[in-house]
MIBA-626763 format. One record per residue (C-alpha): residue number from 1; x, y, z. Coordinates in steps of 0.001 Angstrom, whole numbers, plus 500000, padded with zeros to 6 digits. Each point is the difference from the previous one (the first is absolute). Layout:
// MIBA-626763
<pt><k>NUM</k><east>X</east><north>Y</north><up>Z</up></pt>
...
END
This chain:
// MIBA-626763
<pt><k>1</k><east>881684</east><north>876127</north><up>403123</up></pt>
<pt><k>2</k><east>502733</east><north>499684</north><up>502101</up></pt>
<pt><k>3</k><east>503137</east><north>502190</north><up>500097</up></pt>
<pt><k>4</k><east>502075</east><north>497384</north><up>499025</up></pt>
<pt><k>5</k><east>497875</east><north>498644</north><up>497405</up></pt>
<pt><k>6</k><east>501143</east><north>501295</north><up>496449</up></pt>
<pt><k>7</k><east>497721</east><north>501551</north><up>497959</up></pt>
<pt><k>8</k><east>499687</east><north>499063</north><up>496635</up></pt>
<pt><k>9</k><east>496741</east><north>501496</north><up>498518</up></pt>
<pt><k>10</k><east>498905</east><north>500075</north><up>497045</up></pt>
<pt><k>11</k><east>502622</east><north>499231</north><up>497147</up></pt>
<pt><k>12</k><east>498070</east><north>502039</north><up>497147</up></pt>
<pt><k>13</k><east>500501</east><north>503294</north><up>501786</up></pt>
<pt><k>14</k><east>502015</east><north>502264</north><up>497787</up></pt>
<pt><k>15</k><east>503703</east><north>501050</north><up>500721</up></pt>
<pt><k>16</k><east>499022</east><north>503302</north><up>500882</up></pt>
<pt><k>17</k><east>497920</east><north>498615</north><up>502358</up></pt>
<pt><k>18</k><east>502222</east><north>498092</north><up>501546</up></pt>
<pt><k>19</k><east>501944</east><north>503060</north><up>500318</up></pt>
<pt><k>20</k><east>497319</east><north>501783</north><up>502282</up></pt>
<pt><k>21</k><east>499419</east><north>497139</north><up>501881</up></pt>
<pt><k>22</k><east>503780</east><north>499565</north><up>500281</up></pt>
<pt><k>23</k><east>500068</east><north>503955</north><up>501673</up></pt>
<pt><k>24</k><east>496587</east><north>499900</north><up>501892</up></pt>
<pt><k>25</k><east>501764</east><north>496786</north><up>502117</up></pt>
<pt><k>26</k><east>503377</east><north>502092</north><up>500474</up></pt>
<pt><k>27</k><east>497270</east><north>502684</north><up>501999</up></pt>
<pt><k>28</k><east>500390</east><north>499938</north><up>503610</up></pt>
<pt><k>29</k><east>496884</east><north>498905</north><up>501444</up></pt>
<pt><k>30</k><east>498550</east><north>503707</north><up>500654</up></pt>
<pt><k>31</k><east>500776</east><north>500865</north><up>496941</up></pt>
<pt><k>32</k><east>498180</east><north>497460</north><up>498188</up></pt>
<pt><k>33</k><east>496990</east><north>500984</north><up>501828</up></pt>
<pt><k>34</k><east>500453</east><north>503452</north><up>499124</up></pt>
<pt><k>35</k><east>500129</east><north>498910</north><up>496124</up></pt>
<pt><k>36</k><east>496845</east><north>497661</north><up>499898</up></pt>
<pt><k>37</k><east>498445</east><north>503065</north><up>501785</up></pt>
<pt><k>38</k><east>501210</east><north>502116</north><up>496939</up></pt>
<pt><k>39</k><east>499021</east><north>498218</north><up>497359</up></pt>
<pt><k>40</k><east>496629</east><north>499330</north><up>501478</up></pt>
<pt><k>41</k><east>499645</east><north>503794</north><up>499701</up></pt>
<pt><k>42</k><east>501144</east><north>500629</north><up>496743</up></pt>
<pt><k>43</k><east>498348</east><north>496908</north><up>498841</up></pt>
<pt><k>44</k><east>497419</east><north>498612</north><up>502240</up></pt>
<pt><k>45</k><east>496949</east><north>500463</north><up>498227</up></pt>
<pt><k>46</k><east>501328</east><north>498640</north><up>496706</up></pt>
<pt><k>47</k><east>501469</east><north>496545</north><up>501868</up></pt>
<pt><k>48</k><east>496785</east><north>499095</north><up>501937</up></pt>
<pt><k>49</k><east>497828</east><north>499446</north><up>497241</up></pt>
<pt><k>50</k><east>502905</east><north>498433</north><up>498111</up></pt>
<pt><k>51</k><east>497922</east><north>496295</north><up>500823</up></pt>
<pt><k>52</k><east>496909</east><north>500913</north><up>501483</up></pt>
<pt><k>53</k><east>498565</east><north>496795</north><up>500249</up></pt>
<pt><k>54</k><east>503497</east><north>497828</north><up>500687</up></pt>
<pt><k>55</k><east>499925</east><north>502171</north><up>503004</up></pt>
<pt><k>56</k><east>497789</east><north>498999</north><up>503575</up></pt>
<pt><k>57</k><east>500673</east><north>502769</north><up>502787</up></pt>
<pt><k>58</k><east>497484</east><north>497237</north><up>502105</up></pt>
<pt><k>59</k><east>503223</east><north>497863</north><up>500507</up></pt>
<pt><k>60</k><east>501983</east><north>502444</north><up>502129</up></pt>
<pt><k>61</k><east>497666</east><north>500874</north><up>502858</up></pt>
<pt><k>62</k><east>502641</east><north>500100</north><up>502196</up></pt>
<pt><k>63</k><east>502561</east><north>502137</north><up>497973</up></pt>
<pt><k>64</k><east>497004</east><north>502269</north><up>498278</up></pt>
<pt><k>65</k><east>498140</east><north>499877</north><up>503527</up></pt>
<pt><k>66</k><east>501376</east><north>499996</north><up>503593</up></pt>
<pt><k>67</k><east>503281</east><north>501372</north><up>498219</up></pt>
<pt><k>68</k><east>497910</east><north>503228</north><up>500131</up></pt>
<pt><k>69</k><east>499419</east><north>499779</north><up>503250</up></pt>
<pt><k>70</k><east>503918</east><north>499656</north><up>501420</up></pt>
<pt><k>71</k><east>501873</east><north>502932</north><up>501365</up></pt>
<pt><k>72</k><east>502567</east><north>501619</north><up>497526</up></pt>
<pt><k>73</k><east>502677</east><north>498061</north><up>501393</up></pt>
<pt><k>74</k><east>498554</east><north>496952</north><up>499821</up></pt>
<pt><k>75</k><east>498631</east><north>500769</north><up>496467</up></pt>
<pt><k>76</k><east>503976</east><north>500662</north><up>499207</up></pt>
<pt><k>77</k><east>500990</east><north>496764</north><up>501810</up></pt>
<pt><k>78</k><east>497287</east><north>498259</north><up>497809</up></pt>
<pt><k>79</k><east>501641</east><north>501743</north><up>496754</up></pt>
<pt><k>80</k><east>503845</east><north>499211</north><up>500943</up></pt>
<pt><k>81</k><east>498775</east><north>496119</north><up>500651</up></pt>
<pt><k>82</k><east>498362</east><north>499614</north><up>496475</up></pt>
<pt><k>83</k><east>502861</east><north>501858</north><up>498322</up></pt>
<pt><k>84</k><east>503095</east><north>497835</north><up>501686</up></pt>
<pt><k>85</k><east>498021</east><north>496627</north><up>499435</up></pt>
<pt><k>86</k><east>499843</east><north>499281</north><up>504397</up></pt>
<pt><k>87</k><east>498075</east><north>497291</north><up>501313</up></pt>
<pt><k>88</k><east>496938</east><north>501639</north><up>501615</up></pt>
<pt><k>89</k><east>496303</east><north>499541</north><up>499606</up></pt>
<pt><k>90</k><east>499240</east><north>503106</north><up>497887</up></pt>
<pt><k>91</k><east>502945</east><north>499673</north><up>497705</up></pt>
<pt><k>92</k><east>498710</east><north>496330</north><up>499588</up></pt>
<pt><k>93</k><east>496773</east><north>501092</north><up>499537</up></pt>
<pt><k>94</k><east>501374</east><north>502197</north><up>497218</up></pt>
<pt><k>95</k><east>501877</east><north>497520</north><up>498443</up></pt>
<pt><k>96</k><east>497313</east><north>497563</north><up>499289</up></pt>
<pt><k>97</k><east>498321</east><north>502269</north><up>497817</up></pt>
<pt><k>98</k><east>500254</east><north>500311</north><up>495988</up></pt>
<pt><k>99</k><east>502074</east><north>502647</north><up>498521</up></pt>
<pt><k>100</k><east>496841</east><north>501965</north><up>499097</up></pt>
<pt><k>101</k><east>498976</east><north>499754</north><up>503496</up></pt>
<pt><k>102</k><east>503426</east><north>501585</north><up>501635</up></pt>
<pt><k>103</k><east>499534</east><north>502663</north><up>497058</up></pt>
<pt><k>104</k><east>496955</east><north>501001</north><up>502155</up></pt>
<pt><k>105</k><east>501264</east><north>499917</north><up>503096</up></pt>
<pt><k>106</k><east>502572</east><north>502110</north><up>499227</up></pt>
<pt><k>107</k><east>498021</east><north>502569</north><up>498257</up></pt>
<pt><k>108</k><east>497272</east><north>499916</north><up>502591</up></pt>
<pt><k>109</k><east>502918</east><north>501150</north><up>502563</up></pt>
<pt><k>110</k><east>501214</east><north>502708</north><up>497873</up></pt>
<pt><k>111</k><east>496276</east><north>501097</north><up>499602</up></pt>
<pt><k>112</k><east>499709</east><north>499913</north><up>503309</up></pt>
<pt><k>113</k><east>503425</east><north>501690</north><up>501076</up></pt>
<pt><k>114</k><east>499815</east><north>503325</north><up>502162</up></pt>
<pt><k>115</k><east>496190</east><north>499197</north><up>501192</up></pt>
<pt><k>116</k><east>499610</east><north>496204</north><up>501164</up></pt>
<pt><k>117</k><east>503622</east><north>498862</north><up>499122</up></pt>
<pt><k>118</k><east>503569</east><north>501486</north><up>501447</up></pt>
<pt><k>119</k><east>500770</east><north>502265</north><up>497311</up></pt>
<pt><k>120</k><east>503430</east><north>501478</north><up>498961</up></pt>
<pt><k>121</k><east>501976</east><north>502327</north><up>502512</up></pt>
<pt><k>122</k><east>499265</east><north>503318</north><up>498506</up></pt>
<pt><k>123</k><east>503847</east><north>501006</north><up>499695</up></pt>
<pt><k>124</k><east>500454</east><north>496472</north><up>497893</up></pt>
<pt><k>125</k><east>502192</east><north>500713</north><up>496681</up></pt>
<pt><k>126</k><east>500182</east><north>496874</north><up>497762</up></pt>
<pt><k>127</k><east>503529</east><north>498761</north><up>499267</up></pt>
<pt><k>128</k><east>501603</east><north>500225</north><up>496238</up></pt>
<pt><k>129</k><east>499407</east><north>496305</north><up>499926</up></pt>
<pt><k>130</k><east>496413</east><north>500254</north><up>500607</up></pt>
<pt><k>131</k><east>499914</east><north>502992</north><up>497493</up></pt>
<pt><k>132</k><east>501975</east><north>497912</north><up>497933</up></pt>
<pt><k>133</k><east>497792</east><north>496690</north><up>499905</up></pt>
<pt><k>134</k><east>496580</east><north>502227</north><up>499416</up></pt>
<pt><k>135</k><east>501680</east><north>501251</north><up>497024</up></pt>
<pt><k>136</k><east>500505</east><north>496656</north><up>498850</up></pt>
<pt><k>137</k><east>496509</east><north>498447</north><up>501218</up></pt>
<pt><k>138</k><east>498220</east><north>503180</north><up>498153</up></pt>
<pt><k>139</k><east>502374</east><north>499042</north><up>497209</up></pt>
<pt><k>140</k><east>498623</east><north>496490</north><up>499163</up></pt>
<pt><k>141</k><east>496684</east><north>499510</north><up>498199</up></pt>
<pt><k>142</k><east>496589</east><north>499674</north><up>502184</up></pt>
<pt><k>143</k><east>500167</east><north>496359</north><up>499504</up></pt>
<pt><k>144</k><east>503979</east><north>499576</north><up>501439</up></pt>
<pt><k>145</k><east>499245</east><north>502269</north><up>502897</up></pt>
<pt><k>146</k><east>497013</east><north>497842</north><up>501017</up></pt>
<pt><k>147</k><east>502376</east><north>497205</north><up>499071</up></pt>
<pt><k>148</k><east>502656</east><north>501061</north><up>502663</up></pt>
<pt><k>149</k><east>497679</east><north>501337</north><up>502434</up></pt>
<pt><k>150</k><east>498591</east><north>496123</north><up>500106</up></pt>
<pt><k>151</k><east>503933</east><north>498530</north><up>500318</up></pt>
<pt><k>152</k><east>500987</east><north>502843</north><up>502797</up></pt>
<pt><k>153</k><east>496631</east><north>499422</north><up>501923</up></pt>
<pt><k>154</k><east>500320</east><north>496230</north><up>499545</up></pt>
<pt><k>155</k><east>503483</east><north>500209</north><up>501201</up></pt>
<pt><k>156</k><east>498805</east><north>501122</north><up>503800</up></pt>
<pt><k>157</k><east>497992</east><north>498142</north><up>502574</up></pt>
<pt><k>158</k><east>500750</east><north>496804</north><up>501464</up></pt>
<pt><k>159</k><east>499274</east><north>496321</north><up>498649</up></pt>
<pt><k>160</k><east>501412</east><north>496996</north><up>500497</up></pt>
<pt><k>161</k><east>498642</east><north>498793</north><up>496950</up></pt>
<pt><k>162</k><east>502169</east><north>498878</north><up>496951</up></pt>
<pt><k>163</k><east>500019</east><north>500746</north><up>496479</up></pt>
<pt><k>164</k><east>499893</east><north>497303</north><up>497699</up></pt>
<pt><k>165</k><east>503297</east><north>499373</north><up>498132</up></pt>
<pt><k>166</k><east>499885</east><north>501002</north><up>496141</up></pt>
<pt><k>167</k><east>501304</east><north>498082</north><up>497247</up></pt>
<pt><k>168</k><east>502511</east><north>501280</north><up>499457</up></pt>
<pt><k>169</k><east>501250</east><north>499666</north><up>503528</up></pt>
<pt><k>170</k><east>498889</east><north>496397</north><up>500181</up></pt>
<pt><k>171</k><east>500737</east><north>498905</north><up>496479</up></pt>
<pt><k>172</k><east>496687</east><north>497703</north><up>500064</up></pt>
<pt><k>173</k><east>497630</east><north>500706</north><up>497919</up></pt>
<pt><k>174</k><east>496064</east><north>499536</north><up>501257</up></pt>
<pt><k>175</k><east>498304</east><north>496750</north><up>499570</up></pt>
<pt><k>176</k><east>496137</east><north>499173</north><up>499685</up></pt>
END
């Protein structure tokens, strides 16, 4: 998605919701990183299996393959690109995937962070924000924080493709 591209996801998510996705956006870049990183590790094992079968780690060779094989920097650069919604090949890559795809990406990385992916710096200290939005995340019922994972990681990568207009927005309704 582009940056100048609104994003209007999902209308059924629930105020509080809305909320945390409201305050994960607000994040600086770095800090949104350090978040998904967070809840990955408080988490992680209870949001992979969330839709084991909706999910196909086979379509991201790129992100869940050579990513491994980048320097820390690069792996970082790689990170930044996906989060701020940049034009490059990778953050393309990622944003042609499903929701349930990114999910994996995303914990793959944290997985992965401190062996085969750039890891925290050891003197990191989260901010109260981040504090703040993991309260609220751990707050929400397993099926709203898979819910706003889903929205936050299909909210970053790049795609130049369009969502449909609702009806509401339109005012049409469908015809056969």
């Amino acid at each position: 998605m582009s940056p100048a591209q609104e994003t209007t996801r999902s209308s059924a998510r629930s105020e509080g919701t809305k909320r945390v996705v409201q305050s994960f956006e607000a994040l600086n870049t770095d800090d949104k990183l350090a978040l998904l990183y967070y809840v990955y590790k408080k988490m992680g094992d209870s949001i992979t299996p969330a839709a084991p079968t909706a999910a196909n780690p086979e379509m991201a060779p790129r992100l869940l393959g050579e990513f491994f094989e980048m320097s820390n920097e690069a792996q970082l650069a790689v990170m930044r690109s996906i989060v701020n919604r940049e034009e490059t090949d990778l953050s393309r890559a990622y944003g042609a995937l499903t929701e349930n795809n990114q999910l994996v990406v995303w914990y793959a990385w944290a997985v992965a962070m401190g062996d085969t992916v750039v890891d925290l710096p050891n003197d990191y200290q989260p901010t109260q924000s981040i504090n703040d939005i993991l309260s609220q995340i751990e707050g929400l019922d397993f099926e709203g924080q898979i819910s706003l994972l889903r929205n936050i990681a299909g909210n970053m990568g790049y795609s130049d493709v369009k969502s449909i207009p609702t009806q509401a927005e339109t005012g049409k309704t469908p015809s056969l």
